[in-house]
N, C-alpha and C positions, 0 to 999 in steps of 0.2 A: 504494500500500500504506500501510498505517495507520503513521503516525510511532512507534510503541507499539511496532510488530511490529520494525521498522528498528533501533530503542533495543535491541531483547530480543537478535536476531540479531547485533549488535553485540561486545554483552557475552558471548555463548557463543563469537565470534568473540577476544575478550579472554580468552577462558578458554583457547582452542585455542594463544593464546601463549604464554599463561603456561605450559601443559600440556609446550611445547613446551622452555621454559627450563628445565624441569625435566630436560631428557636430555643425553645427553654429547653434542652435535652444534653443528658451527658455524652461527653464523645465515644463512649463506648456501643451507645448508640449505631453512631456510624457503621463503627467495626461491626459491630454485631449484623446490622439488617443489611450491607451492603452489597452479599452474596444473594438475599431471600431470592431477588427475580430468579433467579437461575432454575428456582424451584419450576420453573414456567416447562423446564425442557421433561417434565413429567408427562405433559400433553403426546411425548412422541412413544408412551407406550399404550394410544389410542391410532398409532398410525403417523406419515407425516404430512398428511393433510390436519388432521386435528394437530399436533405436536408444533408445525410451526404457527398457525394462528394462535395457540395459548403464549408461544413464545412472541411470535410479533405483538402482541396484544400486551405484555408487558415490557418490552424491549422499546416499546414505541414515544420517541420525547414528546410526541402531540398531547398523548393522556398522560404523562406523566407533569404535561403544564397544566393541563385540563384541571387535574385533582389537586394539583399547586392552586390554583387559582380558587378554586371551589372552596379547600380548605382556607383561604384568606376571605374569601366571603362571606363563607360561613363561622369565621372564627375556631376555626375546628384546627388546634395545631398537628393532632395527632395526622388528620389529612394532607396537613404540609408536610409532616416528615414522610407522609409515604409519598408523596409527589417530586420529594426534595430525592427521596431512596432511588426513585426509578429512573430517575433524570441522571442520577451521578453516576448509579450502575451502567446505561445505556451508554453513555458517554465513555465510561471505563471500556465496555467490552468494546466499543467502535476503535476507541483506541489501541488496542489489543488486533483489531481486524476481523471480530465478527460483529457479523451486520444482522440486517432482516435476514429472514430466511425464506426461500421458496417449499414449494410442495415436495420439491426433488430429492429432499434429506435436507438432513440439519448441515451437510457440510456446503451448499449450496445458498449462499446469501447476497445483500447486494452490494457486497465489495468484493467480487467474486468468490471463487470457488478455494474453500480451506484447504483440501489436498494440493492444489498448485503451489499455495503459497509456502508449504515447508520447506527451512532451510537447504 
């Protein structure tokens, strides 16, 4: 993946922390729930059609501002940190090089394909 892209996902990744400093929560927090979405990739022992929609469906930054925002309207922080969780994981794994994912498998996303990119 292009070093550009890596630098961008980085800093949106650097925002998900800062986002994150900003709630009343300890930072083990962080640690703790920063892995949760991944829980998402449980959908692909439904198949990977079900597998990557559970996955895209938490991977996705749209609903992860969605529910950022929702919880600041609704005063709900507990909805911020989950908005703030999905945003910075999402961020993390793009940075890392995986992406959405297609129906094709999980190794199949849109920053291509994961078996090509091994060292």
């Amino acid at each position: 993946m292009n070093t550009l892209i890596k630098l961008e996902e980085a800093a949106l990744f650097g925002l998900g922390i800062y986002l994150f400093s900003l709630l009343n929560f300890e930072w083990w927090w962080f640690a703790a729930l920063l892995l949760a979405p991944d829980l998402s990739m449980l959908g692909y022992l439904g198949g990977n059609k079900s597998g990557a929609w559970m996955y895209n469906f938490f991977h996705h930054r749209g609903i992860a501002i969605a529910v950022y925002i929702a919880g600041i309207y609704l005063e709900n922080e507990w909805m911020q940190l989950a908005g703030v969780m999905l945003f910075a994981h999402s961020s993390m794994d793009r940075m890392f090089g995986y992406g959405l994912k297609y129906e094709e498998g999980f190794k199949f996303t849109h920053l291509g394909n994961l078996e090509t990119k091994k060292p």
